[in-house]
C-alpha positions in Angstrom: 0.4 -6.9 -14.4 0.4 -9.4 -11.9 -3.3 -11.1 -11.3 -4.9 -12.9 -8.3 -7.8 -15.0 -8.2 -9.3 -13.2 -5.1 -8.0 -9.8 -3.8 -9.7 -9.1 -0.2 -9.0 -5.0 0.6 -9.1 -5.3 4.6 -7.2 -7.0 7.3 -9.4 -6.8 10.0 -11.8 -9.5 11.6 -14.2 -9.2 8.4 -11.5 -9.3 6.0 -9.7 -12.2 7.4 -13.5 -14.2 8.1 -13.8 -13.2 4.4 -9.9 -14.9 3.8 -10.6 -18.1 5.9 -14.5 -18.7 3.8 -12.6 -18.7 0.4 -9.5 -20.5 1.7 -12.0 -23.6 2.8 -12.7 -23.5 -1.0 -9.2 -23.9 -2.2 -8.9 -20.4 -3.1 -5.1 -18.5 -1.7 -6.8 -14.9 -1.3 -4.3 -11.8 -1.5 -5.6 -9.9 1.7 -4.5 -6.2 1.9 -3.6 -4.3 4.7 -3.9 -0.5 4.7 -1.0 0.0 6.9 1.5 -1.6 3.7 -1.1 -1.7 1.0 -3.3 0.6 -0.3 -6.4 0.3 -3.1 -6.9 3.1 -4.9 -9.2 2.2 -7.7 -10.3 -1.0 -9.4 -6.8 -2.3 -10.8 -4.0 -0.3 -8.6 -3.2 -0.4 -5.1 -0.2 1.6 -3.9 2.9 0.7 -1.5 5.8 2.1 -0.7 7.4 1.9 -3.5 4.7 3.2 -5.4 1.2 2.6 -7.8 1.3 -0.8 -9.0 -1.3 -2.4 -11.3 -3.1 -5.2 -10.3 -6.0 -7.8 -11.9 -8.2 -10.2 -10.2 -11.3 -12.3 -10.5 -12.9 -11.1 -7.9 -12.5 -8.3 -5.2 -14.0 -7.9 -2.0 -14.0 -4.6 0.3 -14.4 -5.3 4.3 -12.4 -1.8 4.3 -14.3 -1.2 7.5 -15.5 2.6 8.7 -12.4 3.6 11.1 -10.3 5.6 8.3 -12.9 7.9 7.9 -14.4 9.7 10.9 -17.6 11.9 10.5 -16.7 15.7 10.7 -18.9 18.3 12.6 -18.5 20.9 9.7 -17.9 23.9 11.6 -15.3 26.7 11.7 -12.2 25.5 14.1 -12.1 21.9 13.2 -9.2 21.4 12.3 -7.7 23.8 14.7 -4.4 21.3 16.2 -6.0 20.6 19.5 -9.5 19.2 17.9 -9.0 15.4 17.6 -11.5 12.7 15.6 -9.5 9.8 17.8 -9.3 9.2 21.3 -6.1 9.0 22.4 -4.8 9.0 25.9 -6.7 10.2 28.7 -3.6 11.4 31.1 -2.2 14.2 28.3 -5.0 15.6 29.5 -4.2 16.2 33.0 -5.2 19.5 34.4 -6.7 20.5 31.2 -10.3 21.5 30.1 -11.3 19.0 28.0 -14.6 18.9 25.8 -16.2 15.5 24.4 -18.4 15.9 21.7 -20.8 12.9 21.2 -23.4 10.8 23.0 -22.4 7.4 22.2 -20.2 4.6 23.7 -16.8 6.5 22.1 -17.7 9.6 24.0 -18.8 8.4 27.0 -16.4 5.9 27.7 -13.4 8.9 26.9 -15.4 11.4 29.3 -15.3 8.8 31.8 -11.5 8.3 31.3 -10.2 11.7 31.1 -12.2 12.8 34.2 -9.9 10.1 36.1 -7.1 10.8 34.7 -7.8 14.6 36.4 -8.8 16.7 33.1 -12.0 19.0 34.4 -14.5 17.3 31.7 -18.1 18.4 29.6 -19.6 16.3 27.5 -21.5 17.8 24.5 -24.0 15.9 22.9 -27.5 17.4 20.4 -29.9 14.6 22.1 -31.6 15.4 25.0 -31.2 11.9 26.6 -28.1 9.4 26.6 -28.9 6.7 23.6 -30.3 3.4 24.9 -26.6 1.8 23.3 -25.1 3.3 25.8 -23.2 0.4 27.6 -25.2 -0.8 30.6 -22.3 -0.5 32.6 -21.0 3.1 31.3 -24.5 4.9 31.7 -24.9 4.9 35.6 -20.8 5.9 35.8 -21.6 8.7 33.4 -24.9 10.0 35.1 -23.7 9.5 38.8 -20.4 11.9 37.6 -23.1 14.4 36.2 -24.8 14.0 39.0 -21.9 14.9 41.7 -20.9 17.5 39.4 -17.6 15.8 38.5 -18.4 16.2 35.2 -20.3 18.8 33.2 -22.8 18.2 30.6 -24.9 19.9 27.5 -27.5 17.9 26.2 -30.0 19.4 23.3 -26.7 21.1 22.7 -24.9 21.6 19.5 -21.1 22.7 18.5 -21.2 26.0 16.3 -17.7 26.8 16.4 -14.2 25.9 18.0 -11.7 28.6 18.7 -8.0 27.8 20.2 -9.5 28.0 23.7 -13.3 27.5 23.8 -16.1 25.5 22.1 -19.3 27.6 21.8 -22.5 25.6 21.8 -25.8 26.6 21.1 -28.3 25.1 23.6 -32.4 24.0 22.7 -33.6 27.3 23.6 -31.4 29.2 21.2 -28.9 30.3 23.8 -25.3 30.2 23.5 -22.4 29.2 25.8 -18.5 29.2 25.4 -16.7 26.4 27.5 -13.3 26.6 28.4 -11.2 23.8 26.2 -7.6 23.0 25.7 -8.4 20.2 24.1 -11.3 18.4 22.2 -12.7 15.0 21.5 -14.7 14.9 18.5 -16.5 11.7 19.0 -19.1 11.4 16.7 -18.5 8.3 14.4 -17.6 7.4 11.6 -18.2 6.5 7.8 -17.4 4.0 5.2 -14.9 5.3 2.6 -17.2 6.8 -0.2 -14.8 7.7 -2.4 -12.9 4.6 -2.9 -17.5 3.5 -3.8 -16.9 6.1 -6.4 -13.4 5.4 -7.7 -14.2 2.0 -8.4 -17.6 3.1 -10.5 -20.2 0.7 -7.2 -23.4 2.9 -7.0 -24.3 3.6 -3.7 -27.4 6.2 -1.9 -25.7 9.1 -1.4 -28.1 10.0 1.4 -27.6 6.8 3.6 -24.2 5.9 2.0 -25.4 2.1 1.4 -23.9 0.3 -1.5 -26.0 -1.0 -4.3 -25.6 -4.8 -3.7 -27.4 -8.5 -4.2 -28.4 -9.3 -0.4 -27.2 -12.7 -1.2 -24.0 -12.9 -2.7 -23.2 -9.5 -1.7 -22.1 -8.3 -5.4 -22.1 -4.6 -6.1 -23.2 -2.9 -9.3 -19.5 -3.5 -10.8 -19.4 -7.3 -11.7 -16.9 -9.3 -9.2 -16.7 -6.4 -6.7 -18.3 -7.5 -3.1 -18.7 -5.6 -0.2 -18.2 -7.3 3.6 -18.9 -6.2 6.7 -20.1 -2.7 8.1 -19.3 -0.8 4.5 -22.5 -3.2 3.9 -24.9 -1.0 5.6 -23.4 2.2 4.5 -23.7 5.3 7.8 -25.9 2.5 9.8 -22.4 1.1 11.0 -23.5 -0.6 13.8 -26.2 -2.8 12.1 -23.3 -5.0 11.3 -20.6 -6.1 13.8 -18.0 -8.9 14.2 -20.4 -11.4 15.0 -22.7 -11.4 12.5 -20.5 -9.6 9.7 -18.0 -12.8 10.0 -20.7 -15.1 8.0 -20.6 -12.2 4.8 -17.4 -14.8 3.5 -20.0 -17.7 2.9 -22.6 -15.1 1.2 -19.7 -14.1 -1.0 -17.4 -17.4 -1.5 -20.4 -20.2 -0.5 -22.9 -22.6 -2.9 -26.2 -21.2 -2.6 -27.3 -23.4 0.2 -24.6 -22.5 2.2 -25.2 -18.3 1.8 -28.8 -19.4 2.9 -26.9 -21.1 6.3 -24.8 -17.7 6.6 -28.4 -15.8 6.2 -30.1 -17.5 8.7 -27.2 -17.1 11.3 -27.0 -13.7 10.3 -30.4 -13.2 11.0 -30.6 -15.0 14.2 -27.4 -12.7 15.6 -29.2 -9.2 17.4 -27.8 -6.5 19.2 -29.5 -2.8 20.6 -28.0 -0.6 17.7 -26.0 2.3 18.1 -22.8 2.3 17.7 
């Protein structure tokens, strides 16, 4: 079995802030990738040439959220043309498109596909755009509404998707079929619960937070950490690059230094949303 002093699960700007903390310490991390490498439970990632068994001292998840996109749990889902990820606007030329979601994701790919000539509505259950809405993509967005260039549904929620319409179900209890070749589910995304529950961390199964020391960042099994958004469990947007990149001295620092990474933490703030 081989064994590693530190096994980091995530390449991305967490996992590799994570990396460069313990590498100031004199510690040669092993940092996964989920495009070669995947972990599958405590001791066994898998690559391509299959599950291999693996030790360590200590292990730290900055798996991210993007894996795992939240799902609207209604009938037509997975129908072929129903999409979690943006793509590319100009497939959608000529097309009736539906965006469903409220946030940055949506409004930015309503925005897009509208200029790339695809007659688009945006669906989204609040009644008003969120205040994260980028200050630069809410006027674009309400000035298209506005002109009619694109159509809207707030208060408006998704109760099925057939192979050429989304029906909605507006406040007042009245529904309406759109016209939709193709659809944007844009509604977020998760951290990977199940690997929580494969490696044995206890986590609120309401708010998907991890059970964790707020100083070391330690999880209820002994030498697995958490980094990053997976921190803060469906609140993804309470943690970002810029503060997230100080969770490597939490996990890998003395104490005084974790206290350093707390008070930068802390003194990092951004409108919430997504």
């Amino acid at each position: 079995m081989q064994h590693e002093s530190v096994i980091i699960a995530g390449a991305g700007p967490i996992g590799l802030a994570c990396a460069i903390s313990a590498k100031r310490r004199g510690i040669d991390p092993v940092v996964i990738d989920a495009g070669a490498t995947k972990l599958i439970s405590t001791h066994d990632v898998e690559t391509r040439f299959g599950r291999e068994p693996i030790s360590w001292d200590k292990l730290v998840l900055a798996t991210g959220y993007f894996d795992s996109p939240n799902r609207l749990g209604v009938p037509g889902e997975d129908l072929p043309h129903v999409h979690h990820y943006f793509d590319e606007a100009h497939r959608s030329y000529g097309q009736d498109v539906v965006v469903i979601g409220g946030k940055n994701s949506a409004v930015e790919a309503a925005l897009q596909l509208f200029r790339a000539g695809a007659r688009t509505t945006i669906v989204y259950r609040g009644k008003t755009w969120p205040k994260s809405v980028k200050y630069w993509l809410r006027p674009d967005l309400e000035n298209r509404i506005k002109a009619g260039e694109i159509q809207a549904r707030l208060a408006s929620q998704v109760i099925e998707i057939t192979p050429r319409e989304v029906v909605v179900r507006g406040w007042l209890g009245n529904s309406e079929r759109i016209p939709a070749d193709r659809v944007y589910a844009l509604i977020g995304f998760h951290p990977d619960l199940q690997l929580f529950e494969r490696i044995g961390i206890a986590f609120d199964p309401e708010s998907g937070r991890p059970e964790i020391d707020p100083d070391t960042l330690e999880t209820s099994v002994p030498g697995v950490f958490v980094a990053g958004s997976v921190t803060a469990g469906d609140k993804i947007s309470e943690i970002f690059i810029e503060n997230g990149r100080f969770d490597g001295e939490k996990i890998f620092g003395t104490p005084a230094e974790r206290v350093q990474a707390k008070d930068k933490y802390q003194g990092i703030r951004r409108e919430t949303g997504e």
